[in-house]
matplotlib code that plots the C-alpha trace (Angstrom):
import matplotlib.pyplot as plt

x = [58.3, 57.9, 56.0, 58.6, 61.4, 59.3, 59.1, 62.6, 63.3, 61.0, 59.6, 56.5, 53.2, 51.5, 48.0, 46.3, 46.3, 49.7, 49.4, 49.9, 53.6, 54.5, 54.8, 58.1, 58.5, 60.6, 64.5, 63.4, 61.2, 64.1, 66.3, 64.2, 62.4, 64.8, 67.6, 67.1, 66.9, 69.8, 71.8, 72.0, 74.2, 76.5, 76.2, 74.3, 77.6, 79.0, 76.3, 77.1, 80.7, 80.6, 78.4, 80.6, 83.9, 84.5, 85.2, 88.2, 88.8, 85.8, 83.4, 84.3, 82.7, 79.8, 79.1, 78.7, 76.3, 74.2, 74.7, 72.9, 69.9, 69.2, 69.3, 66.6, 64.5, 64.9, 63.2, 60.5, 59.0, 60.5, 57.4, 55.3, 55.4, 54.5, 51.7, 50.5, 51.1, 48.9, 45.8, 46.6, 47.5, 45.8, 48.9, 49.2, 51.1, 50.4, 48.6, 45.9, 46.3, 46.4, 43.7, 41.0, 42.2, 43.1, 41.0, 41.8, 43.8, 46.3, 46.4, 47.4, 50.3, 51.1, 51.3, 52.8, 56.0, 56.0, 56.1, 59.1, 60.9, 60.3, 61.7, 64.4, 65.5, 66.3, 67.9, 70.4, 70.7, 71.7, 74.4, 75.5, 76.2, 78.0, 79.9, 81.0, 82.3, 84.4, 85.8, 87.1, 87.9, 88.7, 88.9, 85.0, 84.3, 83.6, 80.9, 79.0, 75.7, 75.9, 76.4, 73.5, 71.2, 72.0, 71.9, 68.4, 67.4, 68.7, 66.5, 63.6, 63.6, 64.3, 61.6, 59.0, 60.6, 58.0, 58.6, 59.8, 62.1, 63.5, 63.7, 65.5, 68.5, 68.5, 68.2, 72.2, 73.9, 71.9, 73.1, 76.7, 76.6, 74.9, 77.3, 80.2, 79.8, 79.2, 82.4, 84.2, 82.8, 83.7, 87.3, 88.2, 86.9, 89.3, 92.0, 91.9, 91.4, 92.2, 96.0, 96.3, 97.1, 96.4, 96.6, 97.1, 94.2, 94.1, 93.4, 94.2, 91.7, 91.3, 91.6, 88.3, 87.1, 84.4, 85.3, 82.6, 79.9, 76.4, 72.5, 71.9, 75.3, 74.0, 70.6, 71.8, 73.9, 71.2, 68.9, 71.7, 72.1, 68.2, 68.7, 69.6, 65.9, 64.3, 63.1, 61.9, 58.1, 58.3, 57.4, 54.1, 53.1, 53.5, 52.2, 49.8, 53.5, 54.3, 53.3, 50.6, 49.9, 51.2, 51.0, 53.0, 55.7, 56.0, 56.5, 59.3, 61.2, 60.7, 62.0, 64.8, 65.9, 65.9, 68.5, 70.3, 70.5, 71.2, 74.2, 75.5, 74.8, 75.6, 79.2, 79.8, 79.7, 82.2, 84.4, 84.4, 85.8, 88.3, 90.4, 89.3, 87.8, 87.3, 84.1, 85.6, 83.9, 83.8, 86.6, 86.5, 83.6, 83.8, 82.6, 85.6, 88.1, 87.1, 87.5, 90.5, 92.1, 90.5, 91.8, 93.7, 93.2, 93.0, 90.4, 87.9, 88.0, 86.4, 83.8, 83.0, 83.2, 81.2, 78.3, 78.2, 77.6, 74.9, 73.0, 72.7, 71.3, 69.2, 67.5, 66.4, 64.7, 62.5, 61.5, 60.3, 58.2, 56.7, 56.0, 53.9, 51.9, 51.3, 50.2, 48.1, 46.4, 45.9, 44.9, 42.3, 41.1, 40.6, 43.6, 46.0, 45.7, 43.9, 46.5, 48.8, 46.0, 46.7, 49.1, 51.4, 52.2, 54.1, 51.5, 54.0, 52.2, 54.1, 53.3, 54.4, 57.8, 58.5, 56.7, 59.6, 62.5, 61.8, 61.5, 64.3, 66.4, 65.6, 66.4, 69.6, 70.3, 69.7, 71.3, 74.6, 74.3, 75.1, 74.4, 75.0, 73.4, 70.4, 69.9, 68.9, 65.6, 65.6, 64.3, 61.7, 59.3, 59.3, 59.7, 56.4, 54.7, 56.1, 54.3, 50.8, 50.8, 51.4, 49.1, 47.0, 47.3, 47.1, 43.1, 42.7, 43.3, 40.9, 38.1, 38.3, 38.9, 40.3, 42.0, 45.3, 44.1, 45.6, 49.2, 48.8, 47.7, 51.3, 53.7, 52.3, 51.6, 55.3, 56.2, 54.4, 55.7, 59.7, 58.7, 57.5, 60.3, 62.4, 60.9, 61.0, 64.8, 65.2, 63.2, 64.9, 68.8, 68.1, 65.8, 68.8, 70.1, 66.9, 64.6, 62.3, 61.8, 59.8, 57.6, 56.8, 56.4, 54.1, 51.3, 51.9, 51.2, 48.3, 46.5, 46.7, 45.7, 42.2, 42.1, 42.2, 39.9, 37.3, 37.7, 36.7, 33.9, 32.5, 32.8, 31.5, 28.6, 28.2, 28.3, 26.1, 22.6, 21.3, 18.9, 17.8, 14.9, 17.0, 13.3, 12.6, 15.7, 14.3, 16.6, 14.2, 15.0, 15.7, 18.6, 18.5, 22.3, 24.4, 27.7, 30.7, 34.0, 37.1, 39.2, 42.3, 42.0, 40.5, 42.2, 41.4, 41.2, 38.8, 36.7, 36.3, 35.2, 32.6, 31.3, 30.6, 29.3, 26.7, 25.6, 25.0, 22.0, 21.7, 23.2, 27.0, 28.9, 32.6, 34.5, 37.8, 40.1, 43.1, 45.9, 46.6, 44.0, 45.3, 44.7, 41.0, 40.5, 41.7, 39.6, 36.7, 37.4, 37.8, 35.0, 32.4, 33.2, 32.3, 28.2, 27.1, 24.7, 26.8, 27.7, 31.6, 32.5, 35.8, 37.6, 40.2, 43.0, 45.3, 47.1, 48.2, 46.1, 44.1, 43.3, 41.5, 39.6, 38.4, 37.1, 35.7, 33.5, 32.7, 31.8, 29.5, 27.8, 27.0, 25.8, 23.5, 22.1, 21.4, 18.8, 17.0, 18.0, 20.0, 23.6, 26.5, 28.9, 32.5, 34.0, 38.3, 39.5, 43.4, 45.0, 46.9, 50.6, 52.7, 56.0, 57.7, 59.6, 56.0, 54.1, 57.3, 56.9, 53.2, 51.5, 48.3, 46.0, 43.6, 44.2, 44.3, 40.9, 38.9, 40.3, 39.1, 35.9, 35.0, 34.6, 31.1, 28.0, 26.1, 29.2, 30.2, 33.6, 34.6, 37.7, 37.6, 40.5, 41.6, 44.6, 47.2, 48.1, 51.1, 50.4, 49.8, 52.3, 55.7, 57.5]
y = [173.1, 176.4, 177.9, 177.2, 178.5, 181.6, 181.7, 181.8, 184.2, 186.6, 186.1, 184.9, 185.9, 189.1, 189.7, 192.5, 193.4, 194.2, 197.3, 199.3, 199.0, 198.1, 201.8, 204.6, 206.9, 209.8, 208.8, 205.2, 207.4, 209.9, 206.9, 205.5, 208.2, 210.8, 208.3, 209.3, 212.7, 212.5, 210.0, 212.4, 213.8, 211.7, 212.2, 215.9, 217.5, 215.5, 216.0, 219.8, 219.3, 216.6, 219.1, 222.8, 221.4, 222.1, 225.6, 224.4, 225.9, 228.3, 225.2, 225.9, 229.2, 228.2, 225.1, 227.7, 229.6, 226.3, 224.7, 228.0, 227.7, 224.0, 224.8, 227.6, 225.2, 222.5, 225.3, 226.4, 222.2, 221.5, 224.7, 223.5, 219.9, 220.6, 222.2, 218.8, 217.2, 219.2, 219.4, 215.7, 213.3, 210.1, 210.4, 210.0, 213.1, 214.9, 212.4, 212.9, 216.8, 217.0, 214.2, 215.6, 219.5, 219.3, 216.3, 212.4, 212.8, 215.3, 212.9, 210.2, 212.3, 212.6, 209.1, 208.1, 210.7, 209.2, 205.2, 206.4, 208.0, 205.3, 202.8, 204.9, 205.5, 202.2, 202.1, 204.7, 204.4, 201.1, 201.4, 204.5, 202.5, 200.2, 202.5, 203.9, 200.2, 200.0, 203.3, 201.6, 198.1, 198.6, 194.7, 194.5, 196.6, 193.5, 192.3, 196.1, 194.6, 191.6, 193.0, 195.7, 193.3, 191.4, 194.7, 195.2, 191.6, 191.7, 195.0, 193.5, 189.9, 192.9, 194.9, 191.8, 191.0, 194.4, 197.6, 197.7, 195.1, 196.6, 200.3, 198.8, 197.0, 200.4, 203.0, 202.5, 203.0, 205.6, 207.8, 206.5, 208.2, 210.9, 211.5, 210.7, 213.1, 215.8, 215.3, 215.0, 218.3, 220.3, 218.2, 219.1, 223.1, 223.3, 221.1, 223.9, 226.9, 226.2, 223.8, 225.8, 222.1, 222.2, 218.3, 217.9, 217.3, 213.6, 214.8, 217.6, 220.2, 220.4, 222.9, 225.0, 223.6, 226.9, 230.4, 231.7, 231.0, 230.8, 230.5, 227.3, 225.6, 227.1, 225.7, 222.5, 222.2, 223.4, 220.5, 218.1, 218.8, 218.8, 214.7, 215.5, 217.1, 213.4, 212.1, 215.6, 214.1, 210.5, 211.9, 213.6, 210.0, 207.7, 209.9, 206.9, 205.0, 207.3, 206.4, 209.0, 211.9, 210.8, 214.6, 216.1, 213.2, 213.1, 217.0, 216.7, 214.2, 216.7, 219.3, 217.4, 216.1, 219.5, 220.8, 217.3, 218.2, 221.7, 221.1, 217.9, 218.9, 222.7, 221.3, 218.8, 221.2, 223.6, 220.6, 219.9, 223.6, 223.6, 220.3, 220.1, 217.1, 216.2, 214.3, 211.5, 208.9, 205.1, 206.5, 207.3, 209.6, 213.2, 212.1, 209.4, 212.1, 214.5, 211.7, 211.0, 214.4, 215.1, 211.3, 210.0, 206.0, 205.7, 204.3, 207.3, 207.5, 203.5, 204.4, 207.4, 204.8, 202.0, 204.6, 206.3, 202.9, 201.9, 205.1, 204.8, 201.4, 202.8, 205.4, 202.4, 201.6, 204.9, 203.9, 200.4, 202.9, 204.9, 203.3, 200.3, 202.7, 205.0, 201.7, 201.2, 204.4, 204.3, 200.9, 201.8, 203.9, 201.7, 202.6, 199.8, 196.3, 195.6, 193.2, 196.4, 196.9, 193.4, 193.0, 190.5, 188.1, 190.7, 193.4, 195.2, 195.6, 192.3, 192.6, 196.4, 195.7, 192.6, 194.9, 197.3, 195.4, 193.3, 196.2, 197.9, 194.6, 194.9, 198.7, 197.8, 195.4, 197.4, 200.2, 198.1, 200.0, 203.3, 206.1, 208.7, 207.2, 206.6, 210.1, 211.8, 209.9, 210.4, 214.2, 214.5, 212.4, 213.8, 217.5, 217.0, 215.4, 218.3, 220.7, 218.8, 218.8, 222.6, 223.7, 221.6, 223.1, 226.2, 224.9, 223.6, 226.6, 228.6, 226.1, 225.3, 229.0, 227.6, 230.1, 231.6, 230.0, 233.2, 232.8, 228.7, 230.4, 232.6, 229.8, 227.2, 229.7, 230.2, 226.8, 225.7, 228.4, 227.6, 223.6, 224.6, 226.3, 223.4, 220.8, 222.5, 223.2, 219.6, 218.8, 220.9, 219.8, 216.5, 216.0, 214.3, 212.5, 210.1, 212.8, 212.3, 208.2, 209.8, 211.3, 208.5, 206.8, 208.5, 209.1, 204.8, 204.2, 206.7, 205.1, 202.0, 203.2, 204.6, 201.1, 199.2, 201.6, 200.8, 197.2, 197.5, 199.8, 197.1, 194.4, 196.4, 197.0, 193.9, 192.2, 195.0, 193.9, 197.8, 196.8, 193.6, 193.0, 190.7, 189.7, 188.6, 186.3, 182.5, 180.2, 177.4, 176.9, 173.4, 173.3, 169.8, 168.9, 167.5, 166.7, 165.7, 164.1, 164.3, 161.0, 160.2, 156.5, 154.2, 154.8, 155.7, 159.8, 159.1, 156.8, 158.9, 161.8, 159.4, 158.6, 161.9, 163.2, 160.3, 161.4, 164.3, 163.7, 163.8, 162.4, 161.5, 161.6, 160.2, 161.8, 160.5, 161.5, 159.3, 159.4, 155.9, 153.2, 151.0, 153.1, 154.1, 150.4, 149.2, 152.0, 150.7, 147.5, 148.2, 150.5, 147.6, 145.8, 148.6, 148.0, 151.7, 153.4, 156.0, 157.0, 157.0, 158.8, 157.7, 160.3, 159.3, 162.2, 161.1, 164.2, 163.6, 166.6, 165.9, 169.6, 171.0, 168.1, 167.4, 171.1, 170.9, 168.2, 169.9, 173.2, 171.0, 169.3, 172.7, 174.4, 171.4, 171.7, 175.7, 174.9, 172.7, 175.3, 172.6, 173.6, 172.1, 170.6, 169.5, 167.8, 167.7, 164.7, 165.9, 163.8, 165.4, 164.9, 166.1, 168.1, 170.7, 168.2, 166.3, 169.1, 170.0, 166.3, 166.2, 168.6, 170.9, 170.1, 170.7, 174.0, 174.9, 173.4, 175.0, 178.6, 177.8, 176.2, 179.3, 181.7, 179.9, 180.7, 177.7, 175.2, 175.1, 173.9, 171.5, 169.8, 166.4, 166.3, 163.2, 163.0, 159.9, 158.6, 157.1, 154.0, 154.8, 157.6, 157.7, 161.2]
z = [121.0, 119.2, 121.9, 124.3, 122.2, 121.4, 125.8, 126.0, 122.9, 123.7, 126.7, 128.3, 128.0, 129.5, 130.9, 129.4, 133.4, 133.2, 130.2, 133.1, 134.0, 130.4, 129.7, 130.4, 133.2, 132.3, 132.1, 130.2, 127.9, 127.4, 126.6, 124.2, 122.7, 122.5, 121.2, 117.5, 117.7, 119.9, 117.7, 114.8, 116.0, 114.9, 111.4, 111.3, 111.3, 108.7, 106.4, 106.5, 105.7, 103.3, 100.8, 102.3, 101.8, 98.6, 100.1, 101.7, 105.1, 104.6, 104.6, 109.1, 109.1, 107.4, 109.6, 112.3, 110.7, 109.3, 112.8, 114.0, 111.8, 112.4, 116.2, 116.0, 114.1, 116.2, 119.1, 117.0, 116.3, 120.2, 121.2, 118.0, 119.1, 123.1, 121.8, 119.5, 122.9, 124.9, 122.3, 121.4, 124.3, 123.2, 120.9, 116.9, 116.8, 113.0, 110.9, 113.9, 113.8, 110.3, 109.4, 112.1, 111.0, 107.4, 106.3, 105.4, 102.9, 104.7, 107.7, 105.7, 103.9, 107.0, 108.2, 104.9, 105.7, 109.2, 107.8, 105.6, 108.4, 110.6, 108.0, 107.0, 110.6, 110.9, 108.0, 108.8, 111.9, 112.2, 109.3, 110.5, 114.1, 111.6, 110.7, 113.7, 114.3, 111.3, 111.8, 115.3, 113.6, 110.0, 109.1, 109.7, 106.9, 104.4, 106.2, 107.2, 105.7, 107.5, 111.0, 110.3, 109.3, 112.5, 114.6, 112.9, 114.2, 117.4, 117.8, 116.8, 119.5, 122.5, 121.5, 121.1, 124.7, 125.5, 126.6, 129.7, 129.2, 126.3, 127.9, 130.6, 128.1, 126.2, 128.6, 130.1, 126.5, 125.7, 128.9, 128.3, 124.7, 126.2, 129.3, 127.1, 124.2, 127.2, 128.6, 125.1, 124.0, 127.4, 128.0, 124.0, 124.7, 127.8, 125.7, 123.7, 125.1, 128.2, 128.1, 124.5, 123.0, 119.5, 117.5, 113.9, 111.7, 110.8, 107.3, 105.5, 104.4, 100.6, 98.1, 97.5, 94.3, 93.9, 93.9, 96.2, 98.6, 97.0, 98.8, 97.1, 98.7, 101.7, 101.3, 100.4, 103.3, 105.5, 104.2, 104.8, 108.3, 108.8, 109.8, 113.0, 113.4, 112.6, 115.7, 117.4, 116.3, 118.1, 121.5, 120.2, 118.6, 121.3, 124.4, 125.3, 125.7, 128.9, 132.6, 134.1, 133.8, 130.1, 128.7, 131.3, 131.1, 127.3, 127.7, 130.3, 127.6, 125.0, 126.5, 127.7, 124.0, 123.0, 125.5, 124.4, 120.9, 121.2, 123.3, 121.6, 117.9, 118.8, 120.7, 118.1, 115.4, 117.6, 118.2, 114.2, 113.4, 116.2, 115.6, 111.6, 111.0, 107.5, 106.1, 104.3, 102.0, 103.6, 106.4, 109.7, 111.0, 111.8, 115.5, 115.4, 114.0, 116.8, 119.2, 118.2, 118.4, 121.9, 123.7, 120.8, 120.8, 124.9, 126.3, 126.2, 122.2, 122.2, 124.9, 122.7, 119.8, 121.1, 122.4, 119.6, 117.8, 120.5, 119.8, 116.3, 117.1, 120.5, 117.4, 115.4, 118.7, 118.8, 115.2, 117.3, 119.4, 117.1, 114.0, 115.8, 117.6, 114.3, 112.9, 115.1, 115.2, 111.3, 111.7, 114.6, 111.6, 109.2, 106.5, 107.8, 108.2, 111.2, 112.4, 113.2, 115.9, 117.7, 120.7, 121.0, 123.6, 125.1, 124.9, 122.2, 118.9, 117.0, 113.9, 113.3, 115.1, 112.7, 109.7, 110.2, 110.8, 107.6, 105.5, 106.6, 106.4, 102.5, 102.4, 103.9, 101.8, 98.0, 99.6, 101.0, 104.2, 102.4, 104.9, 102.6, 100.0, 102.4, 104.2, 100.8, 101.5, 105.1, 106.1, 103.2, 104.4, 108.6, 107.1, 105.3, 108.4, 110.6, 108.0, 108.0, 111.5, 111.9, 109.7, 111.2, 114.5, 113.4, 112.1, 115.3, 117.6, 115.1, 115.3, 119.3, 120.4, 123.5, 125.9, 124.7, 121.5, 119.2, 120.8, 120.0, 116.1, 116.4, 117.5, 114.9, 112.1, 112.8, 112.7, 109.9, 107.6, 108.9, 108.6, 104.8, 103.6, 105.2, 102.9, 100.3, 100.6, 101.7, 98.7, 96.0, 98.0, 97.8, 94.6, 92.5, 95.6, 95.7, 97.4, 94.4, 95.3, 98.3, 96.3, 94.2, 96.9, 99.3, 97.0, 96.9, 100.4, 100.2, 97.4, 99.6, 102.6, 100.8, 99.3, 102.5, 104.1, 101.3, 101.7, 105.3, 104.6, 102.0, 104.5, 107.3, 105.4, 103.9, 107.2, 109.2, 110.8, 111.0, 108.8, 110.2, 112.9, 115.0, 117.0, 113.2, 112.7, 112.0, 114.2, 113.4, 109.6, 108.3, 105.1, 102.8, 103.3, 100.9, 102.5, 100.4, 102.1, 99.7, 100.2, 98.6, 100.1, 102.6, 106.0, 109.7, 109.0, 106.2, 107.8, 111.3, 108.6, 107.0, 110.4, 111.4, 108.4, 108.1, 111.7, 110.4, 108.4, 104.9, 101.4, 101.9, 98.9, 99.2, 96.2, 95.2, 92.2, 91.6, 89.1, 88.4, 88.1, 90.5, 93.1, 91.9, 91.6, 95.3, 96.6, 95.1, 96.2, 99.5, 99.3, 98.7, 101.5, 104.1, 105.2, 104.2, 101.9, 101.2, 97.7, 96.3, 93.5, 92.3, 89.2, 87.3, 86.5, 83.5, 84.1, 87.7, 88.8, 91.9, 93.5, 90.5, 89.4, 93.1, 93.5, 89.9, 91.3, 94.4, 92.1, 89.7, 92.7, 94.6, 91.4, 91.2, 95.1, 94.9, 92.0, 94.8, 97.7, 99.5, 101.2, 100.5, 103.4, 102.7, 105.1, 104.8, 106.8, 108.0, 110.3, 113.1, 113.2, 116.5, 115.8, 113.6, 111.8, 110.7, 110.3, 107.6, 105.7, 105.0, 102.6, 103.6, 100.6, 102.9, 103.4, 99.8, 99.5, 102.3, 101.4, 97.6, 98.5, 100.7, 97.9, 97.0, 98.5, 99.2, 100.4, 104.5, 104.8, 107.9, 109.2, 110.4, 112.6, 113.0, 115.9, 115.8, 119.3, 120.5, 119.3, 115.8, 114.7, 116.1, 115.4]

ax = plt.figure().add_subplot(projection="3d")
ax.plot(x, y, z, "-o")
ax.set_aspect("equal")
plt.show()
């Protein structure tokens, strides 16, 4: 029954054949790639402005200039990251540069910035397209949380569903926002320059609360406005994502989403000084007032609205993309869980796509879908991954001396020197604001990454047959068996595990502990009229314990049988029920008891399945 739901839900299963055509071509890579980067848009602006306007109208003239800087970095890491793409296709984008150019420990910096971003794109990106709904319907403000959290799951089933699938749902929003947001920034520039019409501000400009500009304001608008540079890197990670030639493809998207950005972000930003729109806390969005003022509440301002809203969400989906694959490739490493490295059903890496959605549901949640009080956390972590993974580059070109290798030296040396001071104005602008959590943070993930990477290690080694003469190996060996069955009383399951165990060879112990003497006593009973030389040990537990005293037994019987060099098997009797709502009714004891009995050495753990037909089980 699950299965099937889990058919319908998400779709059915793929052949590993079909890898092939689960990957983007160009426009669906754009689409779902680029969608975060692109999506920032929506809030980059009102970063700027929510931090310069306590300069009053002067806070315009510096968004210009601050827009201006944040577009030439976004083409310095645009030429920094074509060059990751073309000296890194198999993809991992700067925890690969920076790991196999600046050493483990760098790389996994690295990754640990990335697995922040990725989280915390989600995280914004799907309140902030909440909040481009409740700027559009007020009276769904109560229940923001709510609707994100939903947003977030509804993400998560479409990207299971695989990737072409779920390029194919997102990939018509995504060139509605962008189509739309081109025609609202050139019909509001010819609105007003052109027809000279000129709307009121919805809101009025404050007073300037400072008396003069200073470099840190600056600095800390600057870093602000730096979210709408999160994203760039998601290409240069999932290049093994893109149809053939993948390289070429991923750098076609790239440059693509620049000349997006630039022309959204840059016309956005224009559109924001012209008509005055004001940041305002838990109100309508600077994108919304600018809507507004260019098609008032016609049609145009809720398709700007609603696609604005379906970005946001569409960037959560790049963080889909990206942060499985990164998994993966740390996991293919050995500093993640190896179950990160597992495809689904629908080839899509499962258990990264649920990872994020669940932790982002849970950032959502402390943060009550705050996005201002989210962003703060936002650029630290990608800024430090953008300036591992130039730096690294800039090691690479050194040690491979490929051709044109001293310009590759020039435009990363340049990048990674911009991308520096970048963080550190991030870091410094946004230290009070939460930036700080990051840091605490990062070396977290770190320290257990190198602990999971030693775990492996240990059990790679401990399980390694480099040092065995496998001509050597004695198949031929004969163990003494002792085989205990754990009963709690006489029926059907028991006796089929009995059976088998006597056929195994051997002395069968049957061990029983009861709780009431009743019980202990009709076993025994019972027990003497069966025709077997088989042993039964019956326990009584005055304490109503049954678990521990039955592995206590188990322990003292197996610490008994490696003095004589015999092994111990335990056979578990579990009868078989059919359905969710059975499997839900009976307890798994037996579960509990192979997992503990497992840690000792000398005792093989079997199950005795026994499976109730139609005429003895009725669900």
């Amino acid at each position: 029954m699950i299965n099937k739901f889990l058919d319908v839900l998400i779709g059915r299963p793929l052949a590993n054949e079909k890898s092939s055509i689960e990957k983007y071509n160009v426009p669906f890579g754009l689409a779902i790639m680029a969608s975060d980067a692109i999506s920032s848009v929506a809030y980059g602006a009102q970063e700027i402005l929510f931090v310069l306007i306590v300069l009053g109208a002067s806070a315009y003239q510096w968004l210009t200039w601050t827009s201006f800087m944040i577009i030439g970095l976004l083409a310095i890491l645009t030429i920094s990251y074509i060059q990751i793409i073309n000296a890194y296709p198999q993809g991992g984008g700067a925890y690969k540069v920076a790991k196999e150019n600046l050493g483990a420990k760098a790389g996994l910096c690295a990754s640990a910035g990335l697995i922040i971003s990725y989280i915390l794109t989600v995280a914004v990106s799907a309140s902030a397209g909440a909040d481009a709904i409740v700027s559009a319907f007020e009276y769904l403000g109560p229940y923001k949380v709510e609707m994100v959290v939903v947003l977030i799951v509804i993400l998560t089933i479409l990207n299971l569903r695989g990737i072409s699938e779920s390029s194919k749902i997102f990939a018509l929003p995504t060139y509605v926002f962008i189509f739309s947001m081109i025609f609202m920034i050139v019909y509001g520039l010819f609105k007003y320059f052109v027809l000279n019409i000129h709307p009121e501000p919805m809101y009025s400009v404050p007073d300037s609360t400072v008396s003069s500009i200073s470099i840190i304001l600056v600095l800390k608008a600057f870093s602000s406005g730096c979210s709408a540079l999160t994203g760039v890197e998601a290409v240069s990670n999932s290049v093994p994502n893109f149809q053939e030639p993948s390289p070429r493809n991923a750098k076609v998207v790239m440059i693509l989403l620049a000349t997006l950005i630039f022309f959204i972000f840059g016309g956005t930003s224009i559109l924001a000084i012209f008509y005055t729109a004001v940041p305002i806390v838990n109100g309508p969005t600077v994108v919304s007032q600018i809507a507004f003022a260019v098609f008032h509440k016609g049609f145009m301002y809720y398709i700007i609205q609603f696609s604005t809203a379906v970005i946001l969400l569409m960037a959560c989906n790049t963080a889909f993309t990206g942060f499985p694959m990164l998994m993966y490739i740390v996991g293919k490493d050995g500093y993640a869980p190896k179950q990160f490295t597992l495809r689904g059903k629908r080839l899509s890496f499962s258990v990264g796509i649920v990872a994020l959605s669940l932790i982002a549901c849970i950032l959502v949640i402390i943060f009550q879908a705050d996005t201002h009080r989210i962003i703060p956390l936002y650029a630290i972590g990608v800024f430090i991954s953008f300036t591992l993974g130039q730096f690294g580059m800039v090691n690479h070109w050194r040690k491979s001396k490929e051709k044109n290798w001293k310009i590759g030296v020039v435009i990363n040396g340049i990048g990674s020197v911009v991308t520096l001071l970048t963080t550190l104005i991030v870091l410094v602008g946004k230290f009070t604001e939460g930036a700080f959590i990051v840091l605490i943070i990062i070396p977290i993930i770190i320290i257990g990454q190198v602990k999971i990477k030693a775990h492996y290690e240990k059990i790679a080694a401990g399980l390694s047959v480099s040092n065995v003469r496998l001509n050597k190996v004695d198949f031929k060996i004969k163990y003494d068996h002792v085989i205990v069955v754990p009963i709690a009383s006489l029926n059907k399951a028991a006796i089929g595990a009995l059976q088998y165990a006597q056929s195994l060879g051997g002395k069968v112990i049957a061990l029983n502990v009861s709780t009431d003497m009743e019980s202990m006593d009709k076993l025994k009973s019972r027990w003497n009229e069966l025709n077997t030389d088989m042993v039964l040990v019956s326990k009584y537990s005055p304490y109503r314990a049954v678990v521990t005293p039955l592995l206590d037994n188990i322990y003292q019987i197996a610490d008994a049988a490696e003095e004589e060099d015999e092994k111990i098997t335990v056979i578990v009797p579990q009868f078989m029920t059919h359905g969710l709502l059975a499997s839900i009714l009976h307890n798994h004891t037996g579960l509990f008891i192979r997992e503990s009995l497992l840690k000792k050495g000398n005792i093989i753990v079997s199950t005795y399945p026994y499976n109730l037909d139609n005429n003895d089980y009725v669900d």
